[in-house]
N, CA, C and O of each residue as an XYZ file, in Angstrom:
412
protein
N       0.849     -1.175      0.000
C       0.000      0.000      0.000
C       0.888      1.229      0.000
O       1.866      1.437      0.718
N       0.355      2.021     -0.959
C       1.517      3.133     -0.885
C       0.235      4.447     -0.939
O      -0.764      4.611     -1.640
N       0.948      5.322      0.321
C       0.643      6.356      1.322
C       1.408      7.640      0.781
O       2.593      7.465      0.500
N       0.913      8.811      0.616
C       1.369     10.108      0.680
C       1.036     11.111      0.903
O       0.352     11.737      0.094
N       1.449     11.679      2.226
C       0.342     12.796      2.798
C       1.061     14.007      2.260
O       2.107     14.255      2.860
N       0.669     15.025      1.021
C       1.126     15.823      0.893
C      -0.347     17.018      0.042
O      -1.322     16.530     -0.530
N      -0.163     18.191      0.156
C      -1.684     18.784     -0.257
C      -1.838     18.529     -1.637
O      -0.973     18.518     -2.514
N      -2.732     18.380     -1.694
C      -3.639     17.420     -3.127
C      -3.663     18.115     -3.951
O      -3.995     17.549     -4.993
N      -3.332     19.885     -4.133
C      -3.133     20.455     -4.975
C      -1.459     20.728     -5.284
O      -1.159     21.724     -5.944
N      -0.668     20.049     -4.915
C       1.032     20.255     -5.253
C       1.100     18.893     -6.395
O       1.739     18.906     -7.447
N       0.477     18.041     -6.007
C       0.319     16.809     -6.680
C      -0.726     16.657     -8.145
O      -1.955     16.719     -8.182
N       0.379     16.411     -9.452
C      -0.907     16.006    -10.640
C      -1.496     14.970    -10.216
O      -1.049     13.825    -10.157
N      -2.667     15.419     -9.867
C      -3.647     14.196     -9.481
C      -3.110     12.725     -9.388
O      -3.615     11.721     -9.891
N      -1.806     12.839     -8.521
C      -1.201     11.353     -9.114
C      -2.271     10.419     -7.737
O      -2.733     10.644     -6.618
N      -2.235      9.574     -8.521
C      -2.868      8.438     -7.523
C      -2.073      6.827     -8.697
O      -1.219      6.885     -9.581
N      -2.697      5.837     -8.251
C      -2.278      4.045     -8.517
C      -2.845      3.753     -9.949
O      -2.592      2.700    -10.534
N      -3.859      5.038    -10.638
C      -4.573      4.802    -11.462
C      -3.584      4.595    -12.922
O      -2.618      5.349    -13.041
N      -3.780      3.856    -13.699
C      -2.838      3.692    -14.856
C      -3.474      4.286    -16.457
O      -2.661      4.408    -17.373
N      -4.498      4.525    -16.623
C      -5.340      5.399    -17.423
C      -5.543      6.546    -16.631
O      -5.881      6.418    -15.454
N      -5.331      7.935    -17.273
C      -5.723      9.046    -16.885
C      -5.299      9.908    -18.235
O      -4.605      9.466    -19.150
N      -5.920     11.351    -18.149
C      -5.651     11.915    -19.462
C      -4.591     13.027    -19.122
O      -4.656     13.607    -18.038
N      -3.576     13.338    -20.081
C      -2.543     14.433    -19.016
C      -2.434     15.278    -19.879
O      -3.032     15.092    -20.938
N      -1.566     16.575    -19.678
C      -1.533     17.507    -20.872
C      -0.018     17.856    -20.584
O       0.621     18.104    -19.561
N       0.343     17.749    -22.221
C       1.966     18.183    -22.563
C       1.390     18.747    -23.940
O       0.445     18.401    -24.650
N       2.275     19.684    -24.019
C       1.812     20.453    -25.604
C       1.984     19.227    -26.553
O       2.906     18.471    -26.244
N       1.195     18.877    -27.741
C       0.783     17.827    -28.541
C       0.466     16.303    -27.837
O       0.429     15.304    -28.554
N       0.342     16.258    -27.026
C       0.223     15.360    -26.054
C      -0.707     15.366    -24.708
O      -0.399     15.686    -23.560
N      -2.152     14.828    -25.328
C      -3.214     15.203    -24.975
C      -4.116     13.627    -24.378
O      -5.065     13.580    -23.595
N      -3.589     12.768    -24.896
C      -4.213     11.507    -24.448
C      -4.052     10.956    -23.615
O      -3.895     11.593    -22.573
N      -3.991      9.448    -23.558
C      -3.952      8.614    -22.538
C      -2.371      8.383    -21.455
O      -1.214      8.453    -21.870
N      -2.813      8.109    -20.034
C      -0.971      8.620    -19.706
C      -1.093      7.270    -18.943
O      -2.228      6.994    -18.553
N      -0.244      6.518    -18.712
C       0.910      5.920    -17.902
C       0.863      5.942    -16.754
O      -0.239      6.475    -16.886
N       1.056      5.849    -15.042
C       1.626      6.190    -14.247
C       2.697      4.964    -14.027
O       2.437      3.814    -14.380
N       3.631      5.252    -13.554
C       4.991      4.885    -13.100
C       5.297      5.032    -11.627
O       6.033      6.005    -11.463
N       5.025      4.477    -10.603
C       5.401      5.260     -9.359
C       7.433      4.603     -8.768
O       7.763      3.599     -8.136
N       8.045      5.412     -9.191
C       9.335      4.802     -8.744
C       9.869      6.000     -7.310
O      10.969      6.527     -7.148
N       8.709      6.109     -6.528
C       9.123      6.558     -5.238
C       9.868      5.563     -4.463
O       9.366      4.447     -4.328
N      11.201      5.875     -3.845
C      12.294      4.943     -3.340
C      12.793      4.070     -4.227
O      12.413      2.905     -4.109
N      13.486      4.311     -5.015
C      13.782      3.373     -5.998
C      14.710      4.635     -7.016
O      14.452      5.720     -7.536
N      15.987      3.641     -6.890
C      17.317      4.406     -7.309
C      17.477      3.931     -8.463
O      16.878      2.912     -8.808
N      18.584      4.796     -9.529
C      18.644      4.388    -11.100
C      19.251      2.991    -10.343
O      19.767      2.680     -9.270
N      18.747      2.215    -11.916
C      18.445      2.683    -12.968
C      17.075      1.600    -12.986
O      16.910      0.916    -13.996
N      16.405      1.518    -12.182
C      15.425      1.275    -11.776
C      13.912      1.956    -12.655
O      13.087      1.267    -13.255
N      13.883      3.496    -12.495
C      13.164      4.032    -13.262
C      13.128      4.348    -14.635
O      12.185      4.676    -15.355
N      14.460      4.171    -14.891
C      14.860      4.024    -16.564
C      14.255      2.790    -17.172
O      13.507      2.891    -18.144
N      14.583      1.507    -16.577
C      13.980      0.379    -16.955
C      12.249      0.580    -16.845
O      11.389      0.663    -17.722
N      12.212      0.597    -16.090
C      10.639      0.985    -16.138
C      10.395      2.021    -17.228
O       9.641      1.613    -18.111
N      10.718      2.900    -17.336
C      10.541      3.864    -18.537
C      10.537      3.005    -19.677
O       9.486      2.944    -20.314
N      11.796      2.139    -20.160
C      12.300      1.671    -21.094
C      10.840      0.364    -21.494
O      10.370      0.229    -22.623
N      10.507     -0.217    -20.591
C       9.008     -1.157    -20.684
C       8.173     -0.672    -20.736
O       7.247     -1.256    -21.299
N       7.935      0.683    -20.201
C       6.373      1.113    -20.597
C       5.865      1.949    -22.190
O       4.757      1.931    -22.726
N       7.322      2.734    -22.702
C       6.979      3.629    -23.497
C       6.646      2.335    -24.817
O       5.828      2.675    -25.672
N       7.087      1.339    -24.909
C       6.442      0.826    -25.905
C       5.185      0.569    -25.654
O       4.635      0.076    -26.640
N       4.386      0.717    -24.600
C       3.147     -0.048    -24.942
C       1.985      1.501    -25.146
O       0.768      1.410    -25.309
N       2.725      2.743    -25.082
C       2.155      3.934    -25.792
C       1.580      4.186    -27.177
O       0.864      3.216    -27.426
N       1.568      4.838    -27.952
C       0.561      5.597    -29.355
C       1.338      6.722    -29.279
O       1.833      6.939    -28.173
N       1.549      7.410    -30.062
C       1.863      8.765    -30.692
C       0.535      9.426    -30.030
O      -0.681      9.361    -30.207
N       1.720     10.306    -28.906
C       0.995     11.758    -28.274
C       0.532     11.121    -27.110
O      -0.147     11.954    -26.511
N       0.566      9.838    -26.359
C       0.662      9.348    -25.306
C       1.315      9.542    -24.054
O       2.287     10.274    -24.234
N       1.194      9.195    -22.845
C       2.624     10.127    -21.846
C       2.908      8.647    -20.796
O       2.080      7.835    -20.386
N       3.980      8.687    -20.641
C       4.376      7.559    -19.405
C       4.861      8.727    -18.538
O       5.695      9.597    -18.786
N       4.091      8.500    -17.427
C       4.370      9.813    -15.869
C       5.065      8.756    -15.312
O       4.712      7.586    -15.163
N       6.746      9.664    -14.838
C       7.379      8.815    -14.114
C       7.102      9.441    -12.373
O       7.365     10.644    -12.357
N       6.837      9.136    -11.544
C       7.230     10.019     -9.995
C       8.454      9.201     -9.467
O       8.454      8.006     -9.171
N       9.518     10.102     -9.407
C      10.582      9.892     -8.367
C      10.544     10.788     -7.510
O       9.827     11.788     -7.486
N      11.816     10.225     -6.323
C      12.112     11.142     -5.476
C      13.874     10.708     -5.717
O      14.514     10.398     -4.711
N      14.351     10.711     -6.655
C      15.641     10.256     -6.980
C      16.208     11.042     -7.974
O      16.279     10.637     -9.134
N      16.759     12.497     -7.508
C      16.895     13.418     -8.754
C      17.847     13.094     -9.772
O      17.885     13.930    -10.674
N      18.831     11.870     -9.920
C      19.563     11.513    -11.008
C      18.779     10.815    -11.913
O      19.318     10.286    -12.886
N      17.379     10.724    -11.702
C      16.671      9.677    -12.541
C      16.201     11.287    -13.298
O      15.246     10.960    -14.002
N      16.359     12.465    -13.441
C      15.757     13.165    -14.188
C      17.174     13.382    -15.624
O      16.915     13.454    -16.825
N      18.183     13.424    -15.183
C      19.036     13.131    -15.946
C      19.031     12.332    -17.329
O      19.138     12.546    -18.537
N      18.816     11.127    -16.294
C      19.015     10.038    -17.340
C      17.707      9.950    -18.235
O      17.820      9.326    -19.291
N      16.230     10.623    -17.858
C      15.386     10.600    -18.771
C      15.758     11.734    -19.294
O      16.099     11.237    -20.367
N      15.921     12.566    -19.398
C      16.751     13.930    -20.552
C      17.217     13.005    -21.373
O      16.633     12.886    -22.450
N      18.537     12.003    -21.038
C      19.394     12.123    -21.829
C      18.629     10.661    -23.338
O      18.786     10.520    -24.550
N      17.877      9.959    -22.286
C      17.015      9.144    -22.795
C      16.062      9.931    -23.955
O      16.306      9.357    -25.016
N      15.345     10.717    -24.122
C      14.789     11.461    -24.389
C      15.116     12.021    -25.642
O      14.606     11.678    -26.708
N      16.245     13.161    -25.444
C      17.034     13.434    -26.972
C      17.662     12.615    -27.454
O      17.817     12.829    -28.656
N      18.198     11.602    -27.050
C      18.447     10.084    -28.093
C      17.266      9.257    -28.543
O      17.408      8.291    -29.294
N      16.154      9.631    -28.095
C      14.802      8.686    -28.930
C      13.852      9.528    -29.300
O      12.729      9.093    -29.558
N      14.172     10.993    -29.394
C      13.107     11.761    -30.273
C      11.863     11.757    -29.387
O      10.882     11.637    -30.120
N      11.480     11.848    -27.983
C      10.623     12.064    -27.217
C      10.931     13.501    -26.348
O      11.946     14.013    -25.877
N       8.746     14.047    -26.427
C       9.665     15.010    -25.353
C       9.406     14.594    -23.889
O       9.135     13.532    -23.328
N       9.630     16.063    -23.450
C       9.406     15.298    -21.978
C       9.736     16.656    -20.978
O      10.665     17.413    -21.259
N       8.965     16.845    -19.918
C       9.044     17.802    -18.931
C       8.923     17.412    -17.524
O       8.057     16.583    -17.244
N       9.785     17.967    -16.457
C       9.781     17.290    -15.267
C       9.075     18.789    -14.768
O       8.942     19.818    -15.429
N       8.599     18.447    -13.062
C       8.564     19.015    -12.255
C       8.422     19.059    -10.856
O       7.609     18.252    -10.404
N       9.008     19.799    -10.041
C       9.238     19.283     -8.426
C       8.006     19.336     -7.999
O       7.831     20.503     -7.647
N       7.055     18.733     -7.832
C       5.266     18.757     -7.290
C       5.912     18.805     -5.757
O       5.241     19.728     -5.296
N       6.603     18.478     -4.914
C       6.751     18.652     -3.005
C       8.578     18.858     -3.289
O       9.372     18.763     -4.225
N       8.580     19.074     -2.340
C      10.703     19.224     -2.264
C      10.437     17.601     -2.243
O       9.609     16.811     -1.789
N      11.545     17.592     -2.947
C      11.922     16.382     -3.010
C      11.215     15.334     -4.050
O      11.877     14.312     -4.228
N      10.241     15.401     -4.614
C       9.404     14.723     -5.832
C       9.251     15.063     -7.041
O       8.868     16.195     -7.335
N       9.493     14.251     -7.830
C       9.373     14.776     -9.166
C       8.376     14.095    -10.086
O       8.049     12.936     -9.834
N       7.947     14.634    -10.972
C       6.533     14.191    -12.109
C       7.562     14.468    -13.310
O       7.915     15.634    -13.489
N       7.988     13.596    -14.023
C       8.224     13.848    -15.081
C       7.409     13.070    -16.379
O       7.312     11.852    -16.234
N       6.917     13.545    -17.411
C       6.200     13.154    -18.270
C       7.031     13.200    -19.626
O       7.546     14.174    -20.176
N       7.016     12.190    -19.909
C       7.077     11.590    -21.456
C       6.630     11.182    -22.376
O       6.199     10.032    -22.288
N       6.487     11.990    -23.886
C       5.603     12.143    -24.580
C       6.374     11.234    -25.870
O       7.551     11.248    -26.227
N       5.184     10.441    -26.403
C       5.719      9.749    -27.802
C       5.443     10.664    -28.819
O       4.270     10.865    -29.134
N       6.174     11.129    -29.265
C       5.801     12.380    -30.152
C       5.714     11.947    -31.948
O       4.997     12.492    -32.787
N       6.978     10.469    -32.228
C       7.107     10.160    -33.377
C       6.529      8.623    -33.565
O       6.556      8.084    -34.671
């Protein structure tokens, strides 16, 4: 069971749900969640690396860490596979980063 008491408006509506609709410029459909809270590279890369295939063009895999070298390595992931992708700190210490199949 995974618990997070933090105000419900710092948080994209993240919850356990794996369909939800998210918004990244051209990237308007169906999203992903990923929860790799506690969990060090390259842990969330792999997970990244299994989910974005099962996406569509303009789809998003939401990663949440709390492991700021995992934002790195999806950058660098990212401009080597022609995806975009935007992070952001939702609490100190958490991050939402979204990845978009763009091609």
């Amino acid at each position: 069971v995974f618990i997070l008491c933090v105000p419900e408006k710092n948080l994209l509506k993240y919850n356990k749900d794996t369909d939800t609709k998210a918004t990244i410029k051209g990237c308007e459909k169906r999203m992903i969640k990923i929860d790799c809270l506690g969990q060090i590279c390259p842990v969330p890369m792999i997970q990244l690396q299994k989910h974005i295939h099962q996406i569509q063009k303009g789809e998003i895999v939401l990663i949440v860490t709390d492991h700021s070298c995992t934002l790195t390595s999806i950058r660098d992931f990212c401009k080597g596979h022609g995806f975009s992708y935007e992070s952001e700190e939702v609490i100190t210490g958490v991050w939402e980063v979204k990845v978009c199949k763009t091609n």
